[in-house]
MINU-86113 format. One record per residue: x, y, z of N, C-alpha, C, CB in turn. Coordinates in pm, 1 decimal, always signed. Glycine has a CB too. Example, Ala and Ser with C-alpha at 12.3 -4.5 7.8 and 13.67 -1.06 7.14 Angstrom:
[node [+1319.0 -569.0 +780.0] [+1230.0 -450.0 +780.0] [+1320.0 -330.0 +780.0] [+1130.8 -447.3 +904.6]] [node [+1285.0 -225.0 +708.0] [+1367.0 -106.0 +714.0] [+1290.0 +3.0 +787.0] [+1408.4 -59.8 +572.5]] 
% end
This chain:
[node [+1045.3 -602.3 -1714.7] [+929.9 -538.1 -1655.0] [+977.5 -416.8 -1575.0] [+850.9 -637.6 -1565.0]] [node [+930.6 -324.7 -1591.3] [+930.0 -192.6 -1555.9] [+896.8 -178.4 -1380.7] [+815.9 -119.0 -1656.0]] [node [+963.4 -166.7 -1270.9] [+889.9 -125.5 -1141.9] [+938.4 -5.1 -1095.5] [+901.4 -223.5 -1030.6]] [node [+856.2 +68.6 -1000.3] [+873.0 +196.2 -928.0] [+824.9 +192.5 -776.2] [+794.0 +305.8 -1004.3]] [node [+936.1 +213.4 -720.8] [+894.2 +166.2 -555.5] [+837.7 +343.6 -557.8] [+1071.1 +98.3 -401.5]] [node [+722.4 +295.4 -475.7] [+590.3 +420.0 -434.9] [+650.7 +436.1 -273.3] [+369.1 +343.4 -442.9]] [node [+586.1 +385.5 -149.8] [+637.0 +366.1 -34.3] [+622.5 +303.8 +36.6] [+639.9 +419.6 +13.1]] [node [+637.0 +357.1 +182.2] [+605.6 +228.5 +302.4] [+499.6 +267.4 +367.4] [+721.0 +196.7 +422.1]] [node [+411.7 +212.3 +397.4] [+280.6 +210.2 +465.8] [+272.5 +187.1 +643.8] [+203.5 +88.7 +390.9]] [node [+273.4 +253.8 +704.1] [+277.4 +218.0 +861.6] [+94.9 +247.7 +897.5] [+413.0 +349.8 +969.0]] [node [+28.1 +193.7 +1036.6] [-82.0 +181.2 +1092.2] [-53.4 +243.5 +1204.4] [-131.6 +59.1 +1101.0]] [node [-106.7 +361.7 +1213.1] [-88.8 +432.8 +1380.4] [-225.6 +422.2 +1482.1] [-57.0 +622.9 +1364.8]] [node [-158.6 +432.2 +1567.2] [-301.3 +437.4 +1703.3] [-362.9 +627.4 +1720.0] [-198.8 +372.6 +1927.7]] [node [-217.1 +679.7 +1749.9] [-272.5 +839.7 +1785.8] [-233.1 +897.3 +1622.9] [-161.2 +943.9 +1949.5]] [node [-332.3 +970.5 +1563.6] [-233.0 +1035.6 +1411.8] [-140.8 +1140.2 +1436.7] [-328.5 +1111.8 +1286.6]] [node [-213.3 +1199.1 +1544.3] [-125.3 +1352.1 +1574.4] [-15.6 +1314.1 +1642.6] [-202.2 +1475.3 +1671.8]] [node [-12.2 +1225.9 +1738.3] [+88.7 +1185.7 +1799.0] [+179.6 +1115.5 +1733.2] [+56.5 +1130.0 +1889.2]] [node [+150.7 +1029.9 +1636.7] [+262.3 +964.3 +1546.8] [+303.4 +1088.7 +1445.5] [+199.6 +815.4 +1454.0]] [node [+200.8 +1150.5 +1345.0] [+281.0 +1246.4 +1288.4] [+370.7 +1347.4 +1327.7] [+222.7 +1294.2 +1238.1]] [node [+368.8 +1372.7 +1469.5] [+449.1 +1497.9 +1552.1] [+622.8 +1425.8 +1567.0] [+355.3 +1531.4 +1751.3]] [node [+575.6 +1281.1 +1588.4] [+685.3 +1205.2 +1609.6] [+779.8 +1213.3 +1442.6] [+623.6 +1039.2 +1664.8]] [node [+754.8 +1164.9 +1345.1] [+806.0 +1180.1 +1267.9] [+859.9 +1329.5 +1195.7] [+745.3 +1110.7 +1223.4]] [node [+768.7 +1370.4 +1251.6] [+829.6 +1558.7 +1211.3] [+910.2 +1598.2 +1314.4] [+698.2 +1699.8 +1207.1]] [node [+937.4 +1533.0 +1435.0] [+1060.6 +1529.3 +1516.8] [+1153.7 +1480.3 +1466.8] [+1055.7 +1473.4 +1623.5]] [node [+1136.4 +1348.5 +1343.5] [+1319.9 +1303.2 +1286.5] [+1317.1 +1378.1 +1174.3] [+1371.2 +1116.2 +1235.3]] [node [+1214.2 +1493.1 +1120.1] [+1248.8 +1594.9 +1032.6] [+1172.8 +1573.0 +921.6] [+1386.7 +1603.4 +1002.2]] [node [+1114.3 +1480.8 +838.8] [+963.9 +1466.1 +789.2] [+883.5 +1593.5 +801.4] [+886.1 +1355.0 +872.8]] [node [+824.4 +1614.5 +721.0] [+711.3 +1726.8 +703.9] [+577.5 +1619.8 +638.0] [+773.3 +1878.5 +571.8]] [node [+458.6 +1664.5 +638.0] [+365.9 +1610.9 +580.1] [+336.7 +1675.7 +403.3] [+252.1 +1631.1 +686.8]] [node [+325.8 +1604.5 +346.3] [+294.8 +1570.4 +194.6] [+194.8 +1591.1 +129.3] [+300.0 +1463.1 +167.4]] [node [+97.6 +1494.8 +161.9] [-20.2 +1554.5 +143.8] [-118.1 +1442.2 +207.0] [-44.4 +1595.5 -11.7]] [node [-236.7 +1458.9 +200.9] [-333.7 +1371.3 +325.9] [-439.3 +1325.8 +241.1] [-408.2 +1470.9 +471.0]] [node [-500.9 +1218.1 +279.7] [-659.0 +1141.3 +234.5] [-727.7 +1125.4 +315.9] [-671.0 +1013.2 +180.8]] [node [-808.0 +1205.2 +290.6] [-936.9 +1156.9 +415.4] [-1068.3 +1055.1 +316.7] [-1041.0 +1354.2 +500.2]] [node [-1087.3 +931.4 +374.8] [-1215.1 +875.0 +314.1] [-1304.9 +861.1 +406.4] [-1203.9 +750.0 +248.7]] [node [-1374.9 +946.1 +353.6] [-1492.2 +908.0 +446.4] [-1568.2 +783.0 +467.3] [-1580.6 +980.7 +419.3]] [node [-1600.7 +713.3 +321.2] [-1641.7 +577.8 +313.9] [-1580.8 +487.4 +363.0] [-1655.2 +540.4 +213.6]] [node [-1439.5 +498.7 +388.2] [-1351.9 +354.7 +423.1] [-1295.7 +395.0 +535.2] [-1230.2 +296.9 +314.6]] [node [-1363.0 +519.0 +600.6] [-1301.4 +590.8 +769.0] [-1212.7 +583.0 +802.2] [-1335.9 +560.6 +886.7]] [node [-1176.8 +635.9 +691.6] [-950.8 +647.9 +704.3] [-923.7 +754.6 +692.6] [-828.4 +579.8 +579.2]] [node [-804.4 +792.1 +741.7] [-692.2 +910.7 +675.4] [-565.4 +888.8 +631.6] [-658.2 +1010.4 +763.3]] [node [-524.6 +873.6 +560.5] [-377.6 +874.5 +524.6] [-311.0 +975.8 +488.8] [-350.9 +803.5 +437.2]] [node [-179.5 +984.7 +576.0] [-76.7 +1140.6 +583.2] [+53.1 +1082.0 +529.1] [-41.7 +1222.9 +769.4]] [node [+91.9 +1127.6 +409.2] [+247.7 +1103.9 +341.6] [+351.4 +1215.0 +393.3] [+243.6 +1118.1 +160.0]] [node [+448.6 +1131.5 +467.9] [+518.8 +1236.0 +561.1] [+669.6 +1172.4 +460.2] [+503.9 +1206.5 +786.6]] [node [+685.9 +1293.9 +376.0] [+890.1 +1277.5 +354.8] [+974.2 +1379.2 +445.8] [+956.7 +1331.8 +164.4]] [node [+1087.4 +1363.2 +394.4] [+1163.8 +1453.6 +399.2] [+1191.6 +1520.3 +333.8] [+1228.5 +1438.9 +422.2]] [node [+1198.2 +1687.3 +389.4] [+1184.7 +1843.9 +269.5] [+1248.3 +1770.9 +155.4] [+1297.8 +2025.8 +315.3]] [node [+1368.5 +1755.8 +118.9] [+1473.4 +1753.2 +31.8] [+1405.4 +1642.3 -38.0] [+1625.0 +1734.6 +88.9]] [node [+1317.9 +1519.2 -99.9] [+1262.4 +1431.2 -131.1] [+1077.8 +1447.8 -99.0] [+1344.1 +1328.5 -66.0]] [node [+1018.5 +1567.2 -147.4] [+921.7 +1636.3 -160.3] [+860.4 +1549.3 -265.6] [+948.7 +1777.5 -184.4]] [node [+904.9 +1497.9 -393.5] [+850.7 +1447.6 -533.1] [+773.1 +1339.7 -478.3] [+965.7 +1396.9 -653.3]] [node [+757.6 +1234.8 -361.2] [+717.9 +1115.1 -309.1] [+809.0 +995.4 -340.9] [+587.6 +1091.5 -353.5]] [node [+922.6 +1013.0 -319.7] [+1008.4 +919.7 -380.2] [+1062.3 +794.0 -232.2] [+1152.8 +1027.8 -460.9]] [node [+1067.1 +921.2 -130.9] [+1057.7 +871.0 +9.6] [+942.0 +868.7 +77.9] [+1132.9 +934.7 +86.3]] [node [+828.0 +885.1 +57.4] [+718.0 +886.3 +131.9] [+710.0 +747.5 +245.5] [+598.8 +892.8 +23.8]] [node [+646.6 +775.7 +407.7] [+615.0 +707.6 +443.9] [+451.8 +736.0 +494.2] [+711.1 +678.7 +507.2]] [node [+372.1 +623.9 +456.0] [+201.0 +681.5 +456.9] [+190.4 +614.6 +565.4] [+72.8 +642.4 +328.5]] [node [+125.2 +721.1 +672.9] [+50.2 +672.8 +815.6] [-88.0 +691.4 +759.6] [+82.0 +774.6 +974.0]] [node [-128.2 +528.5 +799.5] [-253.8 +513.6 +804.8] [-306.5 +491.3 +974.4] [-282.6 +394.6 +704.3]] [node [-438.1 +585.0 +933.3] [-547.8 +606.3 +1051.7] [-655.4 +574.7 +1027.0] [-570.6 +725.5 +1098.8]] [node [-724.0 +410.7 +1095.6] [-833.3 +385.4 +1121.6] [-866.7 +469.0 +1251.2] [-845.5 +248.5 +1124.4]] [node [-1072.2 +581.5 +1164.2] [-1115.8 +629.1 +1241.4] [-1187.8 +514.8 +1345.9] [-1182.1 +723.9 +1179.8]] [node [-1240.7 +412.7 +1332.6] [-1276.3 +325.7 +1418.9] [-1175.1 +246.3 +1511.5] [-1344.3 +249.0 +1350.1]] [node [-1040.6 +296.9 +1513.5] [-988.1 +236.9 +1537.9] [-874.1 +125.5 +1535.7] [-1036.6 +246.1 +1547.2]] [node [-783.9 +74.5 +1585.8] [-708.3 -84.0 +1552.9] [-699.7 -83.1 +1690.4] [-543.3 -112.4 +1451.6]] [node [-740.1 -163.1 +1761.4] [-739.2 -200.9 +1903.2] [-651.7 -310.1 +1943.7] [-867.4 -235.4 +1943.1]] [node [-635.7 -407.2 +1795.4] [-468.2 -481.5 +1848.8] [-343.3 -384.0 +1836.2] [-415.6 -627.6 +1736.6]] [node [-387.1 -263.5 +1791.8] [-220.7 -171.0 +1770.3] [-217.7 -165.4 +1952.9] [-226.9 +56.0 +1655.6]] [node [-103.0 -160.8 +1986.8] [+88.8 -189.5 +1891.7] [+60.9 -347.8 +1908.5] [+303.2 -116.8 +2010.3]] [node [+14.5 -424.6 +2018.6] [+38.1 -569.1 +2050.1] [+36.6 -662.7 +1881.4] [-107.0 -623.6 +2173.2]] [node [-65.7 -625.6 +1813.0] [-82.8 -727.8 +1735.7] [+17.3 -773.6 +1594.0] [-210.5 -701.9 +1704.3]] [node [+105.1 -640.4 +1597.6] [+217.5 -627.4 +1474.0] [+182.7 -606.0 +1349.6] [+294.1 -738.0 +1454.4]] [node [+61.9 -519.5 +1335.9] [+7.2 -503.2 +1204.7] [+44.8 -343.9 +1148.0] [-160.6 -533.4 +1215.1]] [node [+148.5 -251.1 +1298.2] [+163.4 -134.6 +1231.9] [+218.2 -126.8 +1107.7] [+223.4 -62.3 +1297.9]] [node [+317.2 -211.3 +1088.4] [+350.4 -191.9 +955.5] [+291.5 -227.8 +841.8] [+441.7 -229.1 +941.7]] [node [+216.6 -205.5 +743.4] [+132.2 -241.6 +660.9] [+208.2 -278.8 +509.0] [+29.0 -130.7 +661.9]] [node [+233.9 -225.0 +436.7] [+257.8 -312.5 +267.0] [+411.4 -219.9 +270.1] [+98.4 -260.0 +77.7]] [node [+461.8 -224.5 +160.8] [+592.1 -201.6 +61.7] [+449.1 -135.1 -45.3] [+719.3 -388.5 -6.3]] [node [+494.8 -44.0 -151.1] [+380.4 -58.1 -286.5] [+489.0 -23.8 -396.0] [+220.6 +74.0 -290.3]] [node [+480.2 -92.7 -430.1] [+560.4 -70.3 -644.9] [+423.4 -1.2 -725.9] [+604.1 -304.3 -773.4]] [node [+470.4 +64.4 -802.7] [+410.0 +133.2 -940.9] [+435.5 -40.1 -1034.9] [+539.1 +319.6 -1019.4]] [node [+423.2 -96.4 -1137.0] [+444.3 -130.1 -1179.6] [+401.3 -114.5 -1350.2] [+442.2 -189.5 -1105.0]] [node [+459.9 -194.9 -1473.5] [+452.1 -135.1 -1613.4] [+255.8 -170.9 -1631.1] [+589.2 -241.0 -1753.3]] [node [+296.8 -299.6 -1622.9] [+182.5 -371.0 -1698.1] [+129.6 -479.8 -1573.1] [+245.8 -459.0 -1858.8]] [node [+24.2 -435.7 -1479.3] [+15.2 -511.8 -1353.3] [-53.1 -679.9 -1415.9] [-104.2 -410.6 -1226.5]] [node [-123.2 -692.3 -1480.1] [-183.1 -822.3 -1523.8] [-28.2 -897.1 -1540.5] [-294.5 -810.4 -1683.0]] [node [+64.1 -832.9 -1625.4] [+180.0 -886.8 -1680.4] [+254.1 -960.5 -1546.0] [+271.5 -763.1 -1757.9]] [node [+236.2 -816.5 -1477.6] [+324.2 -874.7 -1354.4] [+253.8 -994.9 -1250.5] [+361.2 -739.0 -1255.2]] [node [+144.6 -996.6 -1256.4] [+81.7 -1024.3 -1141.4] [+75.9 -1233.0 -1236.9] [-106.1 -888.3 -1100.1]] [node [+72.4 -1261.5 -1362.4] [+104.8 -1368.8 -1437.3] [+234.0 -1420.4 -1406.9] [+94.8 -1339.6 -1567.3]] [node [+300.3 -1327.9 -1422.7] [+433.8 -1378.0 -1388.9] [+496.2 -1419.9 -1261.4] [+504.9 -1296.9 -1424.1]] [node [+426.9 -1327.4 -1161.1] [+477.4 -1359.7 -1003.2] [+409.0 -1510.9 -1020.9] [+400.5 -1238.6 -846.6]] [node [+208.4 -1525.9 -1080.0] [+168.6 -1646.9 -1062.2] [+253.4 -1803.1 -1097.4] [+59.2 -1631.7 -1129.0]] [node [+295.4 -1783.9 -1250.7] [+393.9 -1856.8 -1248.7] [+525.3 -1899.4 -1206.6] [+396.2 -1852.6 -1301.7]] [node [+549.4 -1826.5 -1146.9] [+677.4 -1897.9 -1036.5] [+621.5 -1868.5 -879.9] [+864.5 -1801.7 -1057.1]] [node [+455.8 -1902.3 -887.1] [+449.1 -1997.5 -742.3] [+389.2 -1860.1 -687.3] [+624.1 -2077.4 -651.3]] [node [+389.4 -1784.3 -685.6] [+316.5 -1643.3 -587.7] [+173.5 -1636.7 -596.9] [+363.8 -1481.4 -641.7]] [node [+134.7 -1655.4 -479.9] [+18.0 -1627.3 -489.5] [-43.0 -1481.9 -438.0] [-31.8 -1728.4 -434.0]] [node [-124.0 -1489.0 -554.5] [-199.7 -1344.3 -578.3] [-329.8 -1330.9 -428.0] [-301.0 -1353.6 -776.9]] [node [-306.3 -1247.7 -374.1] [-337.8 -1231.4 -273.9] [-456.2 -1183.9 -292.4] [-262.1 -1175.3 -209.5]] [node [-474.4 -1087.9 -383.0] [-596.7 -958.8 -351.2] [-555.8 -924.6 -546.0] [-535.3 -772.7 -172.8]] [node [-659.8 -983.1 -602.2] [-618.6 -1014.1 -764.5] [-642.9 -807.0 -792.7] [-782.9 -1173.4 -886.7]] [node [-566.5 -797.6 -949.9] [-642.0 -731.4 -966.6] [-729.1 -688.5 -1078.2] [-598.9 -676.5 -930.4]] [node [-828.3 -692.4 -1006.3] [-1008.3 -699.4 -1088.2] [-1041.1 -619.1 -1115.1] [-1132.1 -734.1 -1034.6]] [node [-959.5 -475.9 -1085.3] [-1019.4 -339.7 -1113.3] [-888.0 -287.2 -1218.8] [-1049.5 -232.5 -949.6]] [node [-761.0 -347.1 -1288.2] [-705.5 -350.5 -1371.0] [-581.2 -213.5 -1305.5] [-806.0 -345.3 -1500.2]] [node [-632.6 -217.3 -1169.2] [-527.2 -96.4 -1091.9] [-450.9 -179.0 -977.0] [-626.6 +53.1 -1005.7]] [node [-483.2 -272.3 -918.6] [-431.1 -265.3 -777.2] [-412.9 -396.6 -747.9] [-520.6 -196.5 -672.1]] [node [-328.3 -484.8 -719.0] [-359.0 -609.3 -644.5] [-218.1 -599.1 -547.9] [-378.2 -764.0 -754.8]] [node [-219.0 -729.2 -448.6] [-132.9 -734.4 -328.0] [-110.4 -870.5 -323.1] [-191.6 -677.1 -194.7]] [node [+49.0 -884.1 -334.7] [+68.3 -1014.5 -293.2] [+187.1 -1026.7 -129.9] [+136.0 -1092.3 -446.8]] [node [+198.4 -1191.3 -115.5] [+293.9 -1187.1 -15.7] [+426.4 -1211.2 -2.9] [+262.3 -1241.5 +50.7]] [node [+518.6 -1182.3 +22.8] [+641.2 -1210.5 -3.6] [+687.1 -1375.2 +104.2] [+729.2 -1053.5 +33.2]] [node [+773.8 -1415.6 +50.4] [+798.2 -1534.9 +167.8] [+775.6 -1520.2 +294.8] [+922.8 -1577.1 +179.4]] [node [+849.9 -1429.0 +355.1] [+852.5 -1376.0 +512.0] [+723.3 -1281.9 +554.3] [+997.0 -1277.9 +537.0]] [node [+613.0 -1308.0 +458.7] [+486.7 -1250.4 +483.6] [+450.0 -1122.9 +465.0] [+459.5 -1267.6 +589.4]] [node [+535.8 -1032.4 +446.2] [+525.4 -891.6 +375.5] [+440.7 -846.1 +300.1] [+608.3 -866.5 +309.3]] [node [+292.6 -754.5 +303.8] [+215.7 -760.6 +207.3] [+266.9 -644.3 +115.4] [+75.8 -756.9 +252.5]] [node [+268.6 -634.5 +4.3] [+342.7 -574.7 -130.3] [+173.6 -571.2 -210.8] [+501.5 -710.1 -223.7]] [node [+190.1 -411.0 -186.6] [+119.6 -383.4 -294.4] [+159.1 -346.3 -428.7] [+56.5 -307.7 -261.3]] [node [+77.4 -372.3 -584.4] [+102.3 -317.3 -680.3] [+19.1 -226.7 -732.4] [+127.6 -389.2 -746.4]] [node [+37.0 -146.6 -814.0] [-43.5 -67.1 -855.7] [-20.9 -28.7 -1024.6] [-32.5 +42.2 -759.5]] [node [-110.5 -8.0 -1089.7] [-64.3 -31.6 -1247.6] [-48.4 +146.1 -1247.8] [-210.0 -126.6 -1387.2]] [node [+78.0 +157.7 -1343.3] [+103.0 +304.9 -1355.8] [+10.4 +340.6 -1449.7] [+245.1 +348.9 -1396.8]] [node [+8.2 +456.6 -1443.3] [-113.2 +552.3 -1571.7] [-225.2 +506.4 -1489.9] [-133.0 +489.9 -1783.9]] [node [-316.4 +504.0 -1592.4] [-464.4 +468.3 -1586.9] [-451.9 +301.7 -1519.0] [-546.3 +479.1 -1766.7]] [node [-586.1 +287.5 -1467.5] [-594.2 +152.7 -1477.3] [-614.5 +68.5 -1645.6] [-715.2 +128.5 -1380.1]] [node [-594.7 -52.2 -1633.5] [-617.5 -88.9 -1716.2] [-738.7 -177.0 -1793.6] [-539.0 -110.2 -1707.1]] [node [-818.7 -163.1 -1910.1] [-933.7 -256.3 -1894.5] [-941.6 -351.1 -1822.9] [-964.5 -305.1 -1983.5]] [node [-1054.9 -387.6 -1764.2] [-1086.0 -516.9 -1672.6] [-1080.3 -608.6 -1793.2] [-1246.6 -522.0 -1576.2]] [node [-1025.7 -728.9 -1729.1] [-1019.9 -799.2 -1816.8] [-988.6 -982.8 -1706.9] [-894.7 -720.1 -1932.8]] [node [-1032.0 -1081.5 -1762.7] [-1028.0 -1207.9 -1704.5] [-953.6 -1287.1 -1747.3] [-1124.4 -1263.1 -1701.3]] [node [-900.4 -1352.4 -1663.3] [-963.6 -1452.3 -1535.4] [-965.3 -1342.0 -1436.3] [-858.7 -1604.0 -1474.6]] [node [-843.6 -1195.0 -1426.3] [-838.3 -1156.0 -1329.6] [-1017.6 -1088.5 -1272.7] [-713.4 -1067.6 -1348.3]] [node [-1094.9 -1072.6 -1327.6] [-1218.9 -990.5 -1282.0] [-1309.3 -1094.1 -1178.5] [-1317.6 -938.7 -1430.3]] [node [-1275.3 -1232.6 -1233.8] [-1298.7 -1314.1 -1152.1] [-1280.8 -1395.8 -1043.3] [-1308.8 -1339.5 -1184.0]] [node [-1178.5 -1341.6 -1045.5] [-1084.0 -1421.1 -926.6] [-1117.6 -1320.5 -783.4] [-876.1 -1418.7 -976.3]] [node [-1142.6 -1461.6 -699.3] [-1133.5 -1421.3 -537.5] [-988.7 -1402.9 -511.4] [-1195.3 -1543.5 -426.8]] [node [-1027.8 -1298.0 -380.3] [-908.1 -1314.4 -248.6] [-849.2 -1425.8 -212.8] [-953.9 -1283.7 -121.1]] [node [-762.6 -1460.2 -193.5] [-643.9 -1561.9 -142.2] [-598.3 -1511.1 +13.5] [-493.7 -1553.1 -259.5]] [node [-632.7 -1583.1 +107.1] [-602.9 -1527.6 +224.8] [-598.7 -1384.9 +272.5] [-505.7 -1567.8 +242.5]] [node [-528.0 -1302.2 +342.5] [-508.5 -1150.1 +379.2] [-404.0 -1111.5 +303.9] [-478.9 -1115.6 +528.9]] [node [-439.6 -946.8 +308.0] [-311.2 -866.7 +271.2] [-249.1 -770.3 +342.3] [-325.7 -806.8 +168.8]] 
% end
């Protein structure tokens, strides 16, 4: 099976203030998402020399807020792999015991947990792939 580590996901309180911080250890910003529907922003900050996203680290900014940040330990958010064939993968983690956290039903995206609780996202490379079942049906399994 084919994987491609994408990056690391961190949760900030101030954006400007965390992104200034990381462009202090030399990081530049990448490129940004603003959703309006899901009142986020996300800023991919590498380093010049690793521009392609190979190092990316994505600060995510809830506009409403995270009011347990820093106390609650959720700044750090997922790991994400590209992966070949996500149904493939996401069968296979099932059979040796992983549970599928956040299935995926949209044939692009699901999240599982690692032992030590790590949420790991996947994401199917290319296109998504037809929806297709059991995965379209399947609930959430705890958080991700």
């Amino acid at each position: 099976m084919k994987i491609e580590y994408l990056h690391t996901m961190v949760r900030v309180l101030d954006l400007e203030k965390s992104k200034a911080f990381y462009e202090l250890l030399g990081l530049k910003e990448r490129r940004r998402i603003e959703n309006d529907k899901g009142r986020f922003t996300l800023v991919f900050m590498c380093p010049p020399e690793q521009d392609d996203g190979t190092a990316d680290v994505e600060l995510t900014w809830n506009w409403d807020g995270d009011s347990g940040l820093p106390s609650d330990s959720r700044h750090f958010g997922h790991l994400a792999y590209r992966v070949e064939n996500i149904y493939e993968t996401c069968q296979h983690l099932m059979d040796n015991g992983v549970t599928i956290n956040r299935p995926p039903r949209d044939g692009h995206m699901a999240f599982v947990r690692s032992p030590d609780n790590i949420s790991i996202e996947l994401l199917q490379m290319g296109e998504p792939l037809p929806i297709q079942e059991p995965w379209s049906s399947m609930e959430n399994t705890g958080s991700w």
